[in-house]
C-alpha positions as CSV (number, residue, x, y, z in Angstrom):
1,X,0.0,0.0,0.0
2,X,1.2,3.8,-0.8
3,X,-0.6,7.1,-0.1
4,X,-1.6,8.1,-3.8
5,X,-4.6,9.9,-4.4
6,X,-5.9,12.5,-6.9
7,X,-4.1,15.1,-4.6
8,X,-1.1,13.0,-5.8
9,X,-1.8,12.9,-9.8
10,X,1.0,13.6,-12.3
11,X,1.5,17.6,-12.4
12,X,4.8,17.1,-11.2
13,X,8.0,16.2,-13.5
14,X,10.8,14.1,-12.3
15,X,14.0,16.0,-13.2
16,X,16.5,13.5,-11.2
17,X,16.1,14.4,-7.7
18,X,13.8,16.9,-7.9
19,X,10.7,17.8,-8.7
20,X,9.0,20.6,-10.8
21,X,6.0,22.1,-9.2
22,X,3.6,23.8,-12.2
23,X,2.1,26.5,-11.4
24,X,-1.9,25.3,-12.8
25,X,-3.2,29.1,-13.5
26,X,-0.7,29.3,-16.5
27,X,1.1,25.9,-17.1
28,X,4.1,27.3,-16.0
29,X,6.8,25.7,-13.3
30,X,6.1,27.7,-9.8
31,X,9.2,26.1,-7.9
32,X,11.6,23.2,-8.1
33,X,11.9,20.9,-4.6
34,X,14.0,18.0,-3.6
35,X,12.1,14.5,-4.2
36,X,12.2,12.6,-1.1
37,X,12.7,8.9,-1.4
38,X,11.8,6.5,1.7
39,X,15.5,6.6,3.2
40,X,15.1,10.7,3.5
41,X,11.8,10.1,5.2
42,X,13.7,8.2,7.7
43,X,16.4,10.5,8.6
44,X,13.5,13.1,8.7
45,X,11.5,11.5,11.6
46,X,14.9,10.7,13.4
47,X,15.8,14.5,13.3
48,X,12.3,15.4,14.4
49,X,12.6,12.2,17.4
50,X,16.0,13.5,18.3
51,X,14.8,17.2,18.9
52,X,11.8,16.4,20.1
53,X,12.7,15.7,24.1
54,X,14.1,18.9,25.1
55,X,11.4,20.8,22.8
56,X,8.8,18.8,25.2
57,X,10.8,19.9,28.1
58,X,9.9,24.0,27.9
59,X,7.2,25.1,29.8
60,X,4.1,25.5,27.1
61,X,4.3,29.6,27.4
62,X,8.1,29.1,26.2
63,X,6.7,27.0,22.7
64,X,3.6,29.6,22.6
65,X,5.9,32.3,22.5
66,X,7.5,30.9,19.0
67,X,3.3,30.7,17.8
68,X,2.6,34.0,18.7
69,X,5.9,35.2,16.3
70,X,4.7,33.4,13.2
71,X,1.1,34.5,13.8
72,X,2.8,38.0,13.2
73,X,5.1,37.2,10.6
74,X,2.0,35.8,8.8
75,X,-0.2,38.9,8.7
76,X,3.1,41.0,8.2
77,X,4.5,38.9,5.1
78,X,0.6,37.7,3.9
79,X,1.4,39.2,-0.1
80,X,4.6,36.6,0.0
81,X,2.2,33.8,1.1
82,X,-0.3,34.9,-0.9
83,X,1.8,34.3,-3.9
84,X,3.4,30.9,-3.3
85,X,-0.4,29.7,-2.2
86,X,-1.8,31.1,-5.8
87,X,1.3,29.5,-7.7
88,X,1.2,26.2,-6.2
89,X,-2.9,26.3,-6.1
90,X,-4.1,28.3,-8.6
91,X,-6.6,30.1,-5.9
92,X,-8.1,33.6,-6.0
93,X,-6.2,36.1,-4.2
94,X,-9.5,35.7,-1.7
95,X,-9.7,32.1,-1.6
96,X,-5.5,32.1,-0.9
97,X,-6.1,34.3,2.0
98,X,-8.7,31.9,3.7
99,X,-5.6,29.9,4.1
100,X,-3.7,33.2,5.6
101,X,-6.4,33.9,7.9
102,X,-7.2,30.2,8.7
103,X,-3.7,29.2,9.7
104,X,-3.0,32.2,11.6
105,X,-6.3,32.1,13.5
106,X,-5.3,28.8,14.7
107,X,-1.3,29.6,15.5
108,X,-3.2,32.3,17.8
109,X,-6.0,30.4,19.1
110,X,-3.6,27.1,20.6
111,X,-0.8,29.9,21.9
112,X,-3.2,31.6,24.3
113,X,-5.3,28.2,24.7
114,X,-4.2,25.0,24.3
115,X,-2.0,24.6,27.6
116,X,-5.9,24.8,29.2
117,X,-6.4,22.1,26.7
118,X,-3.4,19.6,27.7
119,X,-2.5,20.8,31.4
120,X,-2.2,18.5,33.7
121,X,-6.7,17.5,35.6
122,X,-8.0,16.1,38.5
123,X,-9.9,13.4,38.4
124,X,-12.7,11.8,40.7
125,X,-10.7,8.9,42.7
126,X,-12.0,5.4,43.4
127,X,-12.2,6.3,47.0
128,X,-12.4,9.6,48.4
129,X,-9.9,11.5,50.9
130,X,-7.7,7.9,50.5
131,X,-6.6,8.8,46.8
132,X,-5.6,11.5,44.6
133,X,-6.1,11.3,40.7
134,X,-5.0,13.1,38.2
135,X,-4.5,13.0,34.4
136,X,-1.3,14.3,32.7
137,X,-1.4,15.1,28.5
138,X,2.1,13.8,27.1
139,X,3.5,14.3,23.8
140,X,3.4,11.4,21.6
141,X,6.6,12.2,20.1
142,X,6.8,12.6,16.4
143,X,3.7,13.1,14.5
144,X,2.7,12.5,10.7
145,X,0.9,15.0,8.3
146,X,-0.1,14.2,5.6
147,X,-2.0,17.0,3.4
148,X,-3.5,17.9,0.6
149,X,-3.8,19.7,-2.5
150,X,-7.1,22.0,-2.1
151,X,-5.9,23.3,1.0
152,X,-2.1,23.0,1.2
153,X,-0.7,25.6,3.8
154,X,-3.9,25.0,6.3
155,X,-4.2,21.2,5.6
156,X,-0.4,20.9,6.8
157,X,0.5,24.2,8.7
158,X,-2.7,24.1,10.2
159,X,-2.5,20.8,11.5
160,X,1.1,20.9,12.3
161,X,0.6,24.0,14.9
162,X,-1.3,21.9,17.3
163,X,1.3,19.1,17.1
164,X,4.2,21.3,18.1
165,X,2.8,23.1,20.9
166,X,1.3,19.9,22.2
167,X,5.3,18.9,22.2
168,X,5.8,16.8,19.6
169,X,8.6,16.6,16.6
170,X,6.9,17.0,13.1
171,X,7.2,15.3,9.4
172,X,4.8,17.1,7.5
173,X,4.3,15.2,3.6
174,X,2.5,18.1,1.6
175,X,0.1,17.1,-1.5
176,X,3.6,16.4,-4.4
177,X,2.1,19.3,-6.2
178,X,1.8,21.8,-3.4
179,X,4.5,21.6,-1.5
180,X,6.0,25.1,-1.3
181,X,3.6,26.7,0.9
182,X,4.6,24.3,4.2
183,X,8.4,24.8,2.8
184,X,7.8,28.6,3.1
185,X,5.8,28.4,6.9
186,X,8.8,25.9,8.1
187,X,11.7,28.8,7.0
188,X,9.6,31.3,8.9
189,X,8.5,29.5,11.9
190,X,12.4,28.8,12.2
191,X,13.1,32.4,11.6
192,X,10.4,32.6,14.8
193,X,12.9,30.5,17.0
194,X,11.2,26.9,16.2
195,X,14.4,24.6,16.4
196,X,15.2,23.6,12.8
197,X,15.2,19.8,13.3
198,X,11.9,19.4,15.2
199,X,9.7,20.2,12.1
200,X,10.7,18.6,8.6
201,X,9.2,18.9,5.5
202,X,9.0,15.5,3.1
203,X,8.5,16.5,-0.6
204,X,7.8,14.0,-2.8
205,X,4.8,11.3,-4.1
206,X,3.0,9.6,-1.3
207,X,3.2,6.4,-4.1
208,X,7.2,6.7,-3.2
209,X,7.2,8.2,0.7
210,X,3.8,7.8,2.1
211,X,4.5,4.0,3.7
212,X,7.9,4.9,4.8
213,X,6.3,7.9,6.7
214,X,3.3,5.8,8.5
215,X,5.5,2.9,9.2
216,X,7.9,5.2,11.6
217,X,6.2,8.2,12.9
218,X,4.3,7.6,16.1
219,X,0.6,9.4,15.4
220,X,-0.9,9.8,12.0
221,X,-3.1,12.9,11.1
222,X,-4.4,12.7,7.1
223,X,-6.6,14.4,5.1
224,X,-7.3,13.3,1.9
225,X,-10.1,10.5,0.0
226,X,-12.1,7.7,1.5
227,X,-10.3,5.2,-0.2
228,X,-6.8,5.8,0.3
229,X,-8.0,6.5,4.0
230,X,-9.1,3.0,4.4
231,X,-5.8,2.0,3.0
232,X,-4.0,4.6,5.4
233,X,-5.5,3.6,8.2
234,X,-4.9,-0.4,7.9
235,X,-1.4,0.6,7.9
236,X,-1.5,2.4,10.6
237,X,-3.4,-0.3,12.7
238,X,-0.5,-3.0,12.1
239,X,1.3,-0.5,14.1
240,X,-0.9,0.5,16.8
241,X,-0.2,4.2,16.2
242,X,-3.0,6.9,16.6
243,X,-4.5,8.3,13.5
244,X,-7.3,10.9,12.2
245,X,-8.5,11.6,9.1
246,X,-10.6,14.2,7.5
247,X,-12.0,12.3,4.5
248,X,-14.4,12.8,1.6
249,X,-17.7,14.6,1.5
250,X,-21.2,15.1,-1.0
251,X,-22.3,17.8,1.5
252,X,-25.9,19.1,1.1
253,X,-27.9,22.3,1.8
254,X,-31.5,22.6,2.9
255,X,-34.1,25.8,1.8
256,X,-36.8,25.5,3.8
257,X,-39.7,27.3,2.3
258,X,-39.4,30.2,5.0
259,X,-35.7,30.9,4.5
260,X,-34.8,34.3,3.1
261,X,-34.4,33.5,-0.2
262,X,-31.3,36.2,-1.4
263,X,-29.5,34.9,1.7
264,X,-29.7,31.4,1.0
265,X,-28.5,31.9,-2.3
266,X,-25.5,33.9,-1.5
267,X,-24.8,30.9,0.6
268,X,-25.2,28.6,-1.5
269,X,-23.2,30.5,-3.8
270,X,-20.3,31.2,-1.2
271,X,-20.8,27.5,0.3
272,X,-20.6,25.6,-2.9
273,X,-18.2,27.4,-5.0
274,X,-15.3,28.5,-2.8
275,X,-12.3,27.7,-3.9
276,X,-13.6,26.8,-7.1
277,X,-15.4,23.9,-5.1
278,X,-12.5,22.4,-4.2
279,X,-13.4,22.3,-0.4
280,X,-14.0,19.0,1.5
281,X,-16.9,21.0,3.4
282,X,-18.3,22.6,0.3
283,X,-22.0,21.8,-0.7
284,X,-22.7,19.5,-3.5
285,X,-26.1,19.2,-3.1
286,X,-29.2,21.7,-2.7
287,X,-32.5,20.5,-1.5
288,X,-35.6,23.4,-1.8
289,X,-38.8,23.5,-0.4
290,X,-41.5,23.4,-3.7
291,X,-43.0,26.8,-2.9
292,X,-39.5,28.3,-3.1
293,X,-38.0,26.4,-5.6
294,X,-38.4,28.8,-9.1
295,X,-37.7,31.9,-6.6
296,X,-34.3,30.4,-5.4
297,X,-33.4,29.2,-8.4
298,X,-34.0,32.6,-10.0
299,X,-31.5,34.4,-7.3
300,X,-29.2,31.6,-7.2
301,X,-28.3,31.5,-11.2
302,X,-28.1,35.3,-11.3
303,X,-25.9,35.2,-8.2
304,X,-23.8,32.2,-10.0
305,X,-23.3,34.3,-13.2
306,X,-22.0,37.5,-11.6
307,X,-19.3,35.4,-10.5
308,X,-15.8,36.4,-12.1
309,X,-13.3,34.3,-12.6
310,X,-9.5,34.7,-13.7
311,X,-5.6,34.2,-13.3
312,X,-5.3,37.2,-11.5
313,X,-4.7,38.6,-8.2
314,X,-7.3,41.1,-7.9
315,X,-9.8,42.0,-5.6
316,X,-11.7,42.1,-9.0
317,X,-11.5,38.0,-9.4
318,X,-13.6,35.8,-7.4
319,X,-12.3,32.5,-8.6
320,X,-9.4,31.2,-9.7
321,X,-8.3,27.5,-11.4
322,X,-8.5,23.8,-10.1
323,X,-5.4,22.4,-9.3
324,X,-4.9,20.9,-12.2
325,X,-5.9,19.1,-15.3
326,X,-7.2,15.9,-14.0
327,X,-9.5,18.3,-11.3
328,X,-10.9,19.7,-14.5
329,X,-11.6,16.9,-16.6
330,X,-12.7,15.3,-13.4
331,X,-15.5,18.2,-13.0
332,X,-16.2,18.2,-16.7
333,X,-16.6,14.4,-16.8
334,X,-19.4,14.8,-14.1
335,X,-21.1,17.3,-15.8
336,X,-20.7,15.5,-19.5
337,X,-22.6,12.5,-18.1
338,X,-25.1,14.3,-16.2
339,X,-26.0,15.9,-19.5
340,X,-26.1,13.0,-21.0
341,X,-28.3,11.2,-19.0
342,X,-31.2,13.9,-19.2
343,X,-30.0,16.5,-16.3
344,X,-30.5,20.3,-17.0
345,X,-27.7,22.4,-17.4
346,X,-28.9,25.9,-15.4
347,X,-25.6,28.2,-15.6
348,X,-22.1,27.6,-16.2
349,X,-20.9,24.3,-17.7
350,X,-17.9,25.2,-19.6
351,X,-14.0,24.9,-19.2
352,X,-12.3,27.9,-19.8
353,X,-8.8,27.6,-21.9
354,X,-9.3,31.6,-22.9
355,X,-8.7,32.1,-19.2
356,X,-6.4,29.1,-18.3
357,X,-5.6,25.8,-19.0
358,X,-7.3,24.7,-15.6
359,X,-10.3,26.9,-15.5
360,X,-14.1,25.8,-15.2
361,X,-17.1,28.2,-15.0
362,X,-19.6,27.7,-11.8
363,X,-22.1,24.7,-12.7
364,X,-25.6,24.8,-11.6
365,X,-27.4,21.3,-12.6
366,X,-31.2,20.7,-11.9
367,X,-33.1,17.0,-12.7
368,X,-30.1,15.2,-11.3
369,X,-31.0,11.5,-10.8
370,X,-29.3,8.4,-9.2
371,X,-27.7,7.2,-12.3
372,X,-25.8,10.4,-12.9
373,X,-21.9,10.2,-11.3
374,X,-22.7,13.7,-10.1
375,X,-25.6,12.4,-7.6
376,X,-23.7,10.5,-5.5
377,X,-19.8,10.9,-6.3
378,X,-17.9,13.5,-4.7
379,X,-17.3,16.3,-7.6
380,X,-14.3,18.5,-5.7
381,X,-15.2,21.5,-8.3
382,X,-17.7,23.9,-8.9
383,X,-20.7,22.0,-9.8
384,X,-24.3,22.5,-7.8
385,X,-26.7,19.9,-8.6
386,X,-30.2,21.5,-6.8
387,X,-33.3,19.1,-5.9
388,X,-37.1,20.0,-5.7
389,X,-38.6,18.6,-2.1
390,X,-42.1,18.5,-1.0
391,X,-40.9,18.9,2.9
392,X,-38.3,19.3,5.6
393,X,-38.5,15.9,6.5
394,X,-38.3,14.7,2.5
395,X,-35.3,17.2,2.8
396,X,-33.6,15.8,6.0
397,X,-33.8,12.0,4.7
398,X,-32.2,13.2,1.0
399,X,-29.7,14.8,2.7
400,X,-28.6,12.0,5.1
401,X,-29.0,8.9,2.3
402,X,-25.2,9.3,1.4
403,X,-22.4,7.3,2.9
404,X,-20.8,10.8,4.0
405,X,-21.5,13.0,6.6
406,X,-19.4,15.9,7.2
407,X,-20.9,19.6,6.9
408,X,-24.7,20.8,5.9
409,X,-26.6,23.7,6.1
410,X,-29.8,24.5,6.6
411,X,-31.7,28.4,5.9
412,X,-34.5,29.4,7.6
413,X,-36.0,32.1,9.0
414,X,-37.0,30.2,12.3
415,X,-34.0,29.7,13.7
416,X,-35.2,27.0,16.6
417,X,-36.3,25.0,13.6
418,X,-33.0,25.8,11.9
419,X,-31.6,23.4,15.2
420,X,-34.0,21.1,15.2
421,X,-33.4,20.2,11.8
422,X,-29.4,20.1,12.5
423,X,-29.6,17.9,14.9
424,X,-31.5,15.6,12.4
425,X,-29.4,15.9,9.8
426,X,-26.5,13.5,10.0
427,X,-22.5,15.5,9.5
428,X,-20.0,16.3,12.0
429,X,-20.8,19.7,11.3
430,X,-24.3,21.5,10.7
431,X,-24.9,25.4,9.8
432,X,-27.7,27.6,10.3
433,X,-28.1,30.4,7.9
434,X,-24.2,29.9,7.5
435,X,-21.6,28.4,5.6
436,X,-18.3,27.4,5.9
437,X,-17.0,29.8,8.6
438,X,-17.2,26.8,10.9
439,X,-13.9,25.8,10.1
440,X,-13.0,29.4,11.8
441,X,-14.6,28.4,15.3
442,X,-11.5,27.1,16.5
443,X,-13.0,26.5,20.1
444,X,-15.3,24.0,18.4
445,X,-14.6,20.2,16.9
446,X,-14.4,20.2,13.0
447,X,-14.8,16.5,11.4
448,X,-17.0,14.0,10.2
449,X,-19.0,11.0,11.0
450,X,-19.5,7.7,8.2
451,X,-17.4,7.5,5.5
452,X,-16.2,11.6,6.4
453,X,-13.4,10.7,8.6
454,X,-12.3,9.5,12.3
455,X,-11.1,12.3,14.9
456,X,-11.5,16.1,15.0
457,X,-9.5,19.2,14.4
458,X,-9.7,22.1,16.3
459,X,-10.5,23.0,19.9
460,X,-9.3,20.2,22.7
461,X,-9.8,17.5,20.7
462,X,-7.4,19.3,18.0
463,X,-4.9,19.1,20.3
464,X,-5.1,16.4,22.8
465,X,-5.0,13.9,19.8
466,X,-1.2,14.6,19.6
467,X,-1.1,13.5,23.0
468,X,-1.4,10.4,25.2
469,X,-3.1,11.0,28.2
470,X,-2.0,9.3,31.5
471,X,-3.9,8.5,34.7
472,X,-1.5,9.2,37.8
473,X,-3.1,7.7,41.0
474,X,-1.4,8.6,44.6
475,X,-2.5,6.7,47.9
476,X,-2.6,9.5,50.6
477,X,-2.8,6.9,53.4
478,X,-0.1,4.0,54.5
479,X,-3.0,1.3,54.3
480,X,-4.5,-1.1,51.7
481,X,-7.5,-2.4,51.9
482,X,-7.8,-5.9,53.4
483,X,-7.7,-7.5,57.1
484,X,-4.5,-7.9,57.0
485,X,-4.2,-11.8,57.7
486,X,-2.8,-11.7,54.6
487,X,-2.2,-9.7,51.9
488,X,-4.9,-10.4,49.9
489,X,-7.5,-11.9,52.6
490,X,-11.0,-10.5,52.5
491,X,-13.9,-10.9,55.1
492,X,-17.6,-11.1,55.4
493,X,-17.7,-7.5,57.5
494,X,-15.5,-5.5,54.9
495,X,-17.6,-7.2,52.1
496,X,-20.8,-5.2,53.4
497,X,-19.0,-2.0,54.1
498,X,-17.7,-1.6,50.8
499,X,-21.2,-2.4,49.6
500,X,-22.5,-0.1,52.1
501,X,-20.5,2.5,50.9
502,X,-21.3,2.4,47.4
503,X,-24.9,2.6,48.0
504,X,-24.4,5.6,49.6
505,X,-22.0,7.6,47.4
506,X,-24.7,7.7,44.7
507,X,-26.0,10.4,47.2
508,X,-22.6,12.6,47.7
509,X,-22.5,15.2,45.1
510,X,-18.9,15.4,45.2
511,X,-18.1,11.8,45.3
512,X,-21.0,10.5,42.6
C-alpha cells in the first residue's frame, strides 16, 4: 500500500532528484523541490525524534511564545504567502487568503489556549480522601501529516501548529504538487525561533514516501479521500499508532420554504463554489422547499453568473483554477454524463482555456438522478446539482442517504427549527443560515462522522489527539484495603462496608 490519491496525480515532472512544481493558473513551473525517497523520510522523523525531548521539556508559554511570532510574521508577510499559495494552487487572491487567515487564527488560538487544553486534571478517585487522581497530556513524540492539494498551507500548517505546541517533533508530507507553501511556513517558523530539526518537510509522491512515513512516525493525522484513508488507516493499525482523518464529503444544503431567499442563495453560492469547489466541506447538493423552488433558483443562477473568474490577483477576481488538469476533466466528466443522461444544465458548464488551462465556470445542474456520477460521487469542483422537495422531513432523509456525513446547512427564517433540523441531519458539522465559517470556530470540533473521517480538528480535541493521556493515582494513606491476615485476605464484615458504601456515594455530590 502507498498514499496516492488525486491530490497526488501527475502535475509534477521528475527532473533527477527533484521535482517541478507547475504552477496550474498558466502551465508554467512555480518552484523546483527535492524528491524525497523512503531513506530521506527516515532520517527526517529521526531528526524530528532526536529534537523532540528537550522541545517537550519548555514550559508550554516558552513554545507559545514561537506561535505567537509566526502568527505575526503571517499577517506582516501575507502578499509573499499569498503568492506561493496562488502559484502552487491556482486560488483567487480571496480564496489564498482563507488559508492566511485560517492558519494564523489557529497559530493564535492554541498559543493563548491549548495549555488549558493539555494541562495537567483532576480526576474523581475510586475512594475519596484515601486517593488522589490526576491525568497528565504527554506528547506522543513525532507526528505524521499528511495533506493535501485544495488546502495546502492549512491542511499541513494548520494541523502541524497543534502538534508542536502539544510537544511533539513533526514530518509534514505536503500534496507532491503543493508543497512550497509548508516549505515557506517551516523557513519562517524557524526564523520565529522553532528549532530547525523538530519540524521537517517530506516533498515528494506519497506512491514513493507515504508508507515509509506511517511505518515510523508515532501518530498519524491525514486528510485526503475515503479510499486511500481506508488503506492509510490499515497501515497504521499493524502499528498500533493513533490516526485521524478528514475524508471525503457530498455535503448538502437545505431551503426551507421560510428561508430568506437572497441569503440562501449567496450561501449557496459562497458554500458551494469557494475555492472553485474544491473544499471537502463545500455543498454539492441543494434541497428546496416546492413553494420556493423557481424563486431560489432565479436568485441563485443570477448570483452564480455574476461570479468572475480569472488568473489574476485582484480584488476584481472571485475564482481562480483547479489544481490541475485531472481536477478539470474530473468536473467536466461529471457534468458530460449528467447531460447526458437527461440532467439540466442551469448556468455555467464550460471549461475555460481563454482564461487558463485549468479553468471551469460555476455549474448549476437541476433534474439530477441516481444514475448520474454527479448524484452520489464527490465532484471537488464547482458544480451544484439542486433538488425540488415537497418537505423538511423529505429534505432531512435526501440529505442523510449518502455514505458521507461531514458539513450541511440549513436556511430558515426560524431559527429553533434551523436546530432542530441540524440535529436531524447527519455531518460532524451542521450550519444555520451559515456556511463554511465553521472551520474558523477554532473552540469547536471540525470533522466528520460515516465514511467523512475519524477524529476532530480544532479545539481540545485538536490538540489532545497529539497527546497520550496518562492517569496518575497517589495513595494519601499507609494502608490497603484488606484484614490484614494476609495480603490479599478479604472478610464477610469488609464485604458489606464496601457495599455499604457504594450505595451511599450515589448520594454525595462530590463523590458520585
Amino acid at each position: 500500500m502507498a498514499i496516492q490519491t488525486v491530490e497526488e496525480t501527475r502535475q509534477e515532472q521528475a527532473a533527477g532528484d527533484t521535482m517541478v512544481i507547475t504552477n496550474p493558473l498558466s502551465g508554467e513551473p512555480a518552484g523546483e523541490v527535492k524528491r524525497f525517497g523512503e531513506g530521506d523520510v527516515i532520517a527526517a522523523v529521526e531528526k524530528a525524534r532526536r529534537a523532540q525531548p528537550a522541545w517537550a521539556a519548555l514550559p508550554y508559554r516558552e513554545r507559545a511564545r514561537i506561535a505567537k511570532r509566526f502568527h505575526n510574521r503571517l499577517l506582516d508577510r501575507r502578499d509573499d504567502l499569498i503568492e506561493v499559495i496562488r502559484a502552487e494552487s491556482g486560488k483567487s487572491r480571496r480564496d489564498a487568503f482563507v488559508e492566511v487567515f485560517a492558519v494564523t487564527a489557529a497559530a493564535r488560538y492554541y498559543a493563548y489556549n491549548g495549555a488549558r487544553h493539555i494541562r495537567p486534571q483532576r480526576a474523581k478517585p475510586a475512594i475519596p480522601l484515601r486517593n488522589r487522581t490526576r491525568i497528565v497530556y504527554q506528547p506522543v513524540g513525532v507526528v505524521g501529516i499528511v495533506g493535501a492539494w485544495n488546502f495546502p498551507f492549512i491542511l499541513t500548517i494548520g494541523d502541524a501548529i497543534p502538534a508542536l505546541l502539544a510537544g511533539n517533533g513533526v514530518v509534514i508530507k505536503p500534496a507532491s504538487i503543493a508543497p512550497l507553501s509548508a516549505l515557506w511556513a517551516r523557513e519562517t517558523l524557524v526564523e520565529a525561533g522553532l528549532p530547525p530539526d523538530l519540524l521537517q518537510i517530506a516533498t515528494g509522491s506519497g506512491r514513493e514516501i507515504g508508507d515509509a512515513l506511517i511505518d515510523h512516525v508515532d501518530c498519524l493525522m491525514f486528510t485526503g479521500s475515503t479510499k486511500v484513508g481506508r488503506e492509510v488507516a490499515q497501515r497504521a493499525a499493524r502499528r498500533l499508532i493513533p490516526y485521524s482523518m478528514e475524508l471525503g464529503g457530498k455535503n448538502a444544503m437545505l431551503v426551507l420554504a421560510d428561508a430568506n431567499l437572497d441569503h440562501a442563495a449567496v450561501g449557496a453560492v459562497e458554500g458551494a463554489f469557494n475555492n472553485s469547489g474544491q473544499v471537502c466541506i463545500n455543498w454539492e447538493r441543494v434541497y428546496v422547499e416546492a413553494p420556493v423552488y423557481d424563486d431560489f433558483m432565479e436568485r441563485l443562477t443570477r448570483r452564480t453568473n455574476e461570479l468572475r473568474l480569472g488568473p489574476d490577483a485582484s480584488f476584481e477576481v472571485d475564482l481562480g483554477s483547479l489544481v490541475n488538469e485531472e481536477q478539470a476533466a474530473l468536473t467536466d466528466t461529471h457534468v458530460r454524463d449528467a447531460l447526458s443522461k437527461g440532467a439540466t444544465l442551469i448556468a455555467g458548464g464550460r471549461r475555460r482555456p481563454d482564461l487558463g488551462p485549468c479553468f471551469y465556470e460555476p455549474t448549476i445542474l437541476a433534474d439530477v438522478t441516481p444514475e448520474m456520477r454527479v448524484f452520489s460521487e464527490e465532484t471537488f469542483g464547482p458544480v451544484l446539482s439542486v433538488y425540488r422537495v415537497e418537505s423538511p422531513q423529505e429534505a432531512i432523509r435526501q440529505a442523510n442517504d449518502s455514505r458521507y456525513g461531514l458539513h450541511h446547512g440549513v436556511f430558515t427564517r426560524d431559527r429553533r427549527q434551523g436546530e432542530r433540523v441540524a440535529r436531524q441531519l447527519e455531518a460532524g458539522i451542521v450550519c444555520v443560515n451559515d456556511t463554511y465559517v465553521s472551520w474558523a470556530a477554532m473552540d469547536a470540533p471540525m470533522g466528520g462522522l460515516k465514511e467523512s473521517g475519524v477524529g476532530r480538528r480544532h479545539g481540545p480535541e485538536g490538540i489532545r489527539k497529539y497527546t497520550e493521556a496518562k492517569t496518575i493515582v497517589v495513595n494519601q494513606t499507609g494502608y490497603q484495603i484488606g484484614t490484614y491476615k494476609t495480603a490479599l485476605s478479604f472478610s464477610p464484615f469488609l464485604e458489606r462496608a464496601l457495599t455499604f458504601l457504594l450505595r451511599i456515594w450515589q448520594y454525595v455530590p462530590f463523590i458520585r
